[in-house]
N, C-alpha and C positions, 0 to 999 in steps of 0.2 A: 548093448542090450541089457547087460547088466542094472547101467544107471537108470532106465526106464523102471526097474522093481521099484525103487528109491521115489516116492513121493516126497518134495517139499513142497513144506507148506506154504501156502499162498503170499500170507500176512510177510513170511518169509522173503519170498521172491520178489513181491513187488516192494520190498524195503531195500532190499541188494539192486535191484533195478532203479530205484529212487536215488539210490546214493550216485550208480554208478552216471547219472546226470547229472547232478549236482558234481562231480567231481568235472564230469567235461564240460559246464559249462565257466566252471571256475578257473580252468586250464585254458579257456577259448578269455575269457576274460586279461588273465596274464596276460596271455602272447598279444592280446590288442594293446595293453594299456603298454608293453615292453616296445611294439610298434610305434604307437603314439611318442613312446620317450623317446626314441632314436631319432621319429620325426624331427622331433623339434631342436633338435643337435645335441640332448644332452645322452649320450649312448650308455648302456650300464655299464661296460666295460670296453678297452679299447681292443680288446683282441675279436676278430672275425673269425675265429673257431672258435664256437659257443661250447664244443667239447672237452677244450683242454684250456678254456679259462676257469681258472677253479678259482676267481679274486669278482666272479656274480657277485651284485648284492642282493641278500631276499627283496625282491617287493613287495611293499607295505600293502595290504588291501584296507581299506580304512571299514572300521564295523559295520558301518551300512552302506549296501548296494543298492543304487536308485536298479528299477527293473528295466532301465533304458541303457545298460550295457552288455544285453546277450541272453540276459537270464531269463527264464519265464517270468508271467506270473504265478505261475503255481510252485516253482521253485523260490522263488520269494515269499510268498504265502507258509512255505514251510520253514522260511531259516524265520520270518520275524511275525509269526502268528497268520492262522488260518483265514481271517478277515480284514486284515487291513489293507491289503490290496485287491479287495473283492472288485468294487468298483471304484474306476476312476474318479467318476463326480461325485464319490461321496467322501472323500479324502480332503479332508475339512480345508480351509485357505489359513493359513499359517503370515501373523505379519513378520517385519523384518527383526523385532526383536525377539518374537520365538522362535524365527529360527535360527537367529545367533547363540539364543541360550539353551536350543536342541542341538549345534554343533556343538557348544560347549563341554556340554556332559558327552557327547558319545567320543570325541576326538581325544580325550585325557589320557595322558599316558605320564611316565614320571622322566622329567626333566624338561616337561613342556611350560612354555614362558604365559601367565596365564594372560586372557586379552581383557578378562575384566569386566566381561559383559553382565552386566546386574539386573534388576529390575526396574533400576533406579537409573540405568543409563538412556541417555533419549529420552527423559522424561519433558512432558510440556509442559513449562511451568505457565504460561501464558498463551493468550491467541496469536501474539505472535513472535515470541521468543522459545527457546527450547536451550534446555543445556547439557554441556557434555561433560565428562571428567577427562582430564589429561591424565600423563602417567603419572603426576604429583599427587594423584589425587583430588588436587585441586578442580572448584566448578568454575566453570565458563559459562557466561549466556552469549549467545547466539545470536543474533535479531534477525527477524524474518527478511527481512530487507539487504541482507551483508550477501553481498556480491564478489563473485570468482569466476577469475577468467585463464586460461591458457593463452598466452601473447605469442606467436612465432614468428623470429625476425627472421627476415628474409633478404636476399641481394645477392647482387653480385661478388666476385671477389674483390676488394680494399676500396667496401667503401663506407667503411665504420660502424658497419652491426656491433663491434665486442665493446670499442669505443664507446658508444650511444646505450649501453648497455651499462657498463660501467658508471657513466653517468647518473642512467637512471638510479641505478641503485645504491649511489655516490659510496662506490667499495672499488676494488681494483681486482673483479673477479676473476674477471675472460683476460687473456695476452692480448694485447694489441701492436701492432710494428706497421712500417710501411709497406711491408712485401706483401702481393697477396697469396691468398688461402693460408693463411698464416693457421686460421680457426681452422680443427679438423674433426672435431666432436660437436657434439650437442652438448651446449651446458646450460643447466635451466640456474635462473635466479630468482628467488622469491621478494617481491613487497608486501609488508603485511600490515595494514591498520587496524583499528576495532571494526571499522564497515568495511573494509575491503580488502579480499589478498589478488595481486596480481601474480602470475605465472611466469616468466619470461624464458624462451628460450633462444639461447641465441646459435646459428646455424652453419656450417661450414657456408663460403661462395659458392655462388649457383654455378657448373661446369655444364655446357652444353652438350660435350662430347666427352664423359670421359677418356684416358688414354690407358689408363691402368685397373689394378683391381682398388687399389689404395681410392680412389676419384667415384671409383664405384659402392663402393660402399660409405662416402662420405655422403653421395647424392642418396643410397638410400636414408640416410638419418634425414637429414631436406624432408623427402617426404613423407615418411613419416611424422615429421612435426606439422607439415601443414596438414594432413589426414586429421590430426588430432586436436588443430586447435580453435580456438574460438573468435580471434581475432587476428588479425593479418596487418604483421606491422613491417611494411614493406620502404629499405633504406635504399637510395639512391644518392646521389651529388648530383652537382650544378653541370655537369658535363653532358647527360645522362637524355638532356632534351632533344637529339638528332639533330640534323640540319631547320633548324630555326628561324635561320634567317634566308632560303629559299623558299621559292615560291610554290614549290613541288609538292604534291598533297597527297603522295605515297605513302602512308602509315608503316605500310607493312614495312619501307624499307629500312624502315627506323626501330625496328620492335627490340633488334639485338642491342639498340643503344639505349633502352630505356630503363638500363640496371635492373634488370629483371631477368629476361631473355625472353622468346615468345612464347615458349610453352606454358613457364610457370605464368607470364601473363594472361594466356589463355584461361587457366585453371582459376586464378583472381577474380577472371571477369564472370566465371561461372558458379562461382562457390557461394555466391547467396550468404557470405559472412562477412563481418564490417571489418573496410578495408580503411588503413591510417599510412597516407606516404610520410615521409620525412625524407626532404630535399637535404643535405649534408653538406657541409663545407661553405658555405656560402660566404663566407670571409675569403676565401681563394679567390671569387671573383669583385671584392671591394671594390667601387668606384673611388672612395675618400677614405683618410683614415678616422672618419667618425664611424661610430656604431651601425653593422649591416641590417641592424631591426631600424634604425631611424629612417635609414632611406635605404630600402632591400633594393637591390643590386638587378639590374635590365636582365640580366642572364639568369637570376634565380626567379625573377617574377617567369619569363621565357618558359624557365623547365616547369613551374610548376602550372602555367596553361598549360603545357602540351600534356602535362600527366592526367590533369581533368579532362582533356579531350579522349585522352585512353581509359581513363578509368570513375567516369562522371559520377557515380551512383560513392566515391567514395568518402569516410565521415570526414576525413579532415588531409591537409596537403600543409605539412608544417615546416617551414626553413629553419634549417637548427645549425650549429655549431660545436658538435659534439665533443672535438677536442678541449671545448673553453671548459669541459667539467661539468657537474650537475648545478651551477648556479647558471649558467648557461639561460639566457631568455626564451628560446627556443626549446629548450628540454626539460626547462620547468613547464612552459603551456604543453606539454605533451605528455609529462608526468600529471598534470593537472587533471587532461582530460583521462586518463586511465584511473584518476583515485575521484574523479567524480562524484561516487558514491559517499565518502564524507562529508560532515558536513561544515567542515571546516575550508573546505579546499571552493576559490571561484574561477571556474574555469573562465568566462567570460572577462574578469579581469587579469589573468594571464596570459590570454590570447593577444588585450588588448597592449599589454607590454612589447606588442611584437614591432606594437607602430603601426603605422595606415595599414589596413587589411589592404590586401592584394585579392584581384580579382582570380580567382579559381582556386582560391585556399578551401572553399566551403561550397558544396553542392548549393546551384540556380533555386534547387526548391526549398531548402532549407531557410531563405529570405535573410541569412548573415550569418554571423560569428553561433554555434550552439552554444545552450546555455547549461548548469548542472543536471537540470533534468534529461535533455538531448544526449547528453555525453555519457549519462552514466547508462543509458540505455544499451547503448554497445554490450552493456558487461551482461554474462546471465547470470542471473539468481543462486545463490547456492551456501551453504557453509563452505570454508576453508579447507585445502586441500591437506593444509600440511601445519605442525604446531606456529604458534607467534615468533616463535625465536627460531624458527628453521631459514636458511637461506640459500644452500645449497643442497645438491646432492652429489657433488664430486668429491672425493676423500682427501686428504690429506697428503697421500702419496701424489695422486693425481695433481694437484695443483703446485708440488713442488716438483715435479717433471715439466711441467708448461709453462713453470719459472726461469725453468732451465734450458727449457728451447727458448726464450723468448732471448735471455741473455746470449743466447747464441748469436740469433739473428741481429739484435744491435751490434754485434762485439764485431762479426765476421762480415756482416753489412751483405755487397750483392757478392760476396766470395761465399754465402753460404749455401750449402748446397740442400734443395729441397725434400730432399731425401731423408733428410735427417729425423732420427726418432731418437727419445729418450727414454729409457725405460728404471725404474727407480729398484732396485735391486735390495736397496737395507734401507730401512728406516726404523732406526731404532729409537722410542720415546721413553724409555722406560727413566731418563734421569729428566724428563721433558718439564716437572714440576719440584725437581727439588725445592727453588726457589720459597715455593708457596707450604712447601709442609713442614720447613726450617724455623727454629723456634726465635720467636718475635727479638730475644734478644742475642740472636746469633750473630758474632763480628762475619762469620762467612756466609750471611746469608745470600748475599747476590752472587750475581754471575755463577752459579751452579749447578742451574737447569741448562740443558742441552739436549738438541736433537742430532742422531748421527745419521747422514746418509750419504749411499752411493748408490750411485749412479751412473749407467752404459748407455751412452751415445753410439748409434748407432748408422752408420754409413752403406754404401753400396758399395763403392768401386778402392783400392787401394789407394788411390789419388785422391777421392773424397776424406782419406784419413787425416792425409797428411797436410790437407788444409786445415783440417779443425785442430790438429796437433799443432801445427805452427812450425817454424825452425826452431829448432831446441826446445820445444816443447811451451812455447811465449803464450801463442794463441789459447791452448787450451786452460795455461797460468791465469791471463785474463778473463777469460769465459768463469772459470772455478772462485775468481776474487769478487767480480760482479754480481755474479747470483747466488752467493754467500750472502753479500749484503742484501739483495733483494728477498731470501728466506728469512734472515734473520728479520727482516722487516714485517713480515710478513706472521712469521710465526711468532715474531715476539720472545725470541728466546734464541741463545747463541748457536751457531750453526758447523758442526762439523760436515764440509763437505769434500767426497771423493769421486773423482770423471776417471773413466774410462772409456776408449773407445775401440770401438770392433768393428769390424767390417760383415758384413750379412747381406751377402750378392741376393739382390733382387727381393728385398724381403717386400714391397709395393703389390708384388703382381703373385705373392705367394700368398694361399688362402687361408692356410693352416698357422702360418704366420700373422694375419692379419684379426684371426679371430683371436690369436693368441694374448694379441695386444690391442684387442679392445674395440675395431673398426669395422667386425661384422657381426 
């Protein structure tokens, strides 16, 4: 009764009242955007009492609030002026360089990497050139016409995606062995000309069923790359064409042998994006020891009708021989038809290196072999994803672990066991350049630089150890002398390396594990 004598004032109350909105819709904000983070697996903290983890981190709210996360517009209106979210359609259209240069100034804080967005960046210098700067500074022109595509190789297991890959990008990215699913990541590779970059990524084997988590999450990376790419470069061998030489006109019973499986087939013949097979190996089925482009072989001509009868609408059905390397006849006319857009490059007479065209190498309506214009069409229009001189995006630690599996797998042969992971523990560069910072007339300038790493091999069962150990420790002596030399090759610089190995029951079918190490 008392507080009823006590007038406040108005101007008063509805300002305490104002706040005290703005405070919950700011508090409804956090707990979404702290939602949203947990979604997506990266949690703020790993303790599930939110009360006694006292190691939160503040979250950041960045200075401006679109009014599409909870908050009015009248609470917007008040944090960033009374009219500018009066109405909708009068909130002017913004192109894409203002609003990189309106994130610019409002995202600034100190120790942020600047992005460099100018005035001056995206500028057109022509109708149909444009240029950018790289981090050097330096300017690039563009041409309206430079073409970028996303490739994703697809197949079965062993039958020379890493191989055909490698190839293409005549570098020895991906591991290749004869065991399969050897590949158990996505690893993209880049080609870059002045007119064109290519994309490539190459995919674990297609598994129809997987049995484990490990299988599981290799098939999600699969899909994912075909969700996302632009072209479908689908690898096969001469094996691949079904019962061939019956008379039995069952399709479907044949779909599991047609290095695909039936599903991802299904999904090919639906996806409305240009489809490139590449028949594989076709030297396995030689009739002569002359050249298998002079006279292609009855059983690669076989597999590559039957892949046009499954897949007619596709651009090109190429016999390649991926193991011969990137001069390869076959992986040049394939590499041809993907850099079309140069104009240096003829795909027509590439093609024609392959020897008499074979009937079903080239869609009925296309009237023969495509020509540069046909071939570069596949690609879409775009500037470049990534700088001139980028080639990968797997690290350094990365590709010296899958050095290390690989030498496994030749070393231990079919005693290796599938299981096996390598995980890169030290990699130390820090003397990685002595060689080069060592003054010109130093007697000890070489042999200086060095990389140190170690490395845990990792197994499942007690008996998988002791295979990879060897008697007296031989096998893993071997394993550790081979892919020395394969890093040191590799890196270019001498190699201290150290294997261990551990035992880690069931780490395949454990989740926490698996995302640990990079397969979810």
């Amino acid at each position: 009764e008392k507080r009823r004598s006590h007038k406040i004032p108005l101007n008063i109350m509805c300002l305490s009242i104002h706040h005290v909105f703005t405070l919950v819709a700011l508090t409804s904000f956090s707990a979404a955007a702290r939602s949203t983070i947990a979604f997506v697996g990266k949690p703020i903290s790993q303790s599930h009492n939110r009360h006694t983890a006292s190691h939160h981190k503040k979250l950041y709210l960045p200075p401006s609030l679109p009014s599409t996360v909870g908050v009015s517009k009248r609470l917007t209106s008040h944090l960033y002026g009374k009219d500018k979210y009066k109405n909708d359609s009068d909130t002017p259209k913004l192109t894409q360089n203002e609003l990189l240069l309106q994130l610019e100034t409002k995202l600034e804080y100190d120790g942020r990497i600047s992005s460099k967005v100018s005035q001056q960046d995206n500028a057109i210098t022509s109708d149909d050139d444009e240029t950018t700067t790289d981090d050097d500074n330096e300017e690039t022109v563009i041409s309206s016409t430079h073409r970028c595509a996303l490739v994703t190789i697809l197949g079965l297991p062993n039958m020379g995606k890493s191989t055909l890959l490698n190839a293409l990008l005549s570098d020895d990215l991906a591991i290749a062995t004869n065991r399969p699913q050897t590949t158990r990541h996505a690893i993209l590779g880049v080609m870059t000309t002045d007119h064109s970059q290519i994309c490539l990524t190459d995919t674990p084997g297609i598994i129809g069923s997987p049995a484990y988590q490990l299988q599981e999450g290799m098939m999600d990376v699969v899909n994912g790359a075909v969700r996302d790419c632009d072209v479908f470069l689908v690898v096969t061998d001469v094996y691949s064409g079904g019962k061939m030489d019956s008379d039995e006109d069952d399709d479907d019973e044949n779909l599991d042998k047609m290095g695909i499986g039936e599903d991802m087939l299904a999904r090919l013949q639906q996806a409305h994006r240009p489809v490139i097979v590449v028949v594989n190996k076709v030297d396995l089925v030689a009739d002569t020891d002359e050249s298998v482009y002079t006279n292609t072989p009855v059983k690669a001509i076989q597999t590559i009708q039957k892949w046009r009868s499954v897949l007619p609408d596709a651009f090109a059905i190429i016999p390649t021989c991926a193991a011969n390397g990137p001069d390869d006849q076959g992986v040049v006319a394939l590499r041809s038809i993907l850099l079309a857009n140069d104009p240096d490059v003829n795909v027509g007479a590439a093609i024609r290196n392959l020897g008499r065209p074979v009937a079903g190498m080239f869609p009925a309506s296309s009237g023969g072999m495509p020509t540069n214009e046909e071939a570069k069409a596949i690609l879409p229009l775009g500037p470049p994803l990534y700088h001139a001189d980028f080639f990968t995006d797997r690290t350094d630690r990365f590709c010296a672990s899958e050095l290390i599996r690989e030498t496994l797998f030749e070393t231990l042969k079919k005693e290796m066991p599938y299981c096996c992971e390598v995980r890169i523990e030290i990699f130390d560069e820090s003397k990685r350049y002595l060689d080069e910072d060592s003054p010109s007339g130093s007697n000890n300038k070489k042999n200086k630089s060095m990389i140190r790493i170690g490395a845990l091999i990792l197994v499942e069962r007690d008996s998988q150890k002791g295979i990879v150990v060897g008697k007296g420790g031989q096998k893993i002596k071997d394993v550790g002398m081979d892919a020395r030399k394969k890093l040191q090759a590799f890196f270019g610089v001498k190699i201290f390396l150290d294997l261990r190995v551990k035992v880690d029951k069931n780490w395949r079918s454990n989740k926490e594990k698996l995302k640990q190490y990079g397969y979810m």
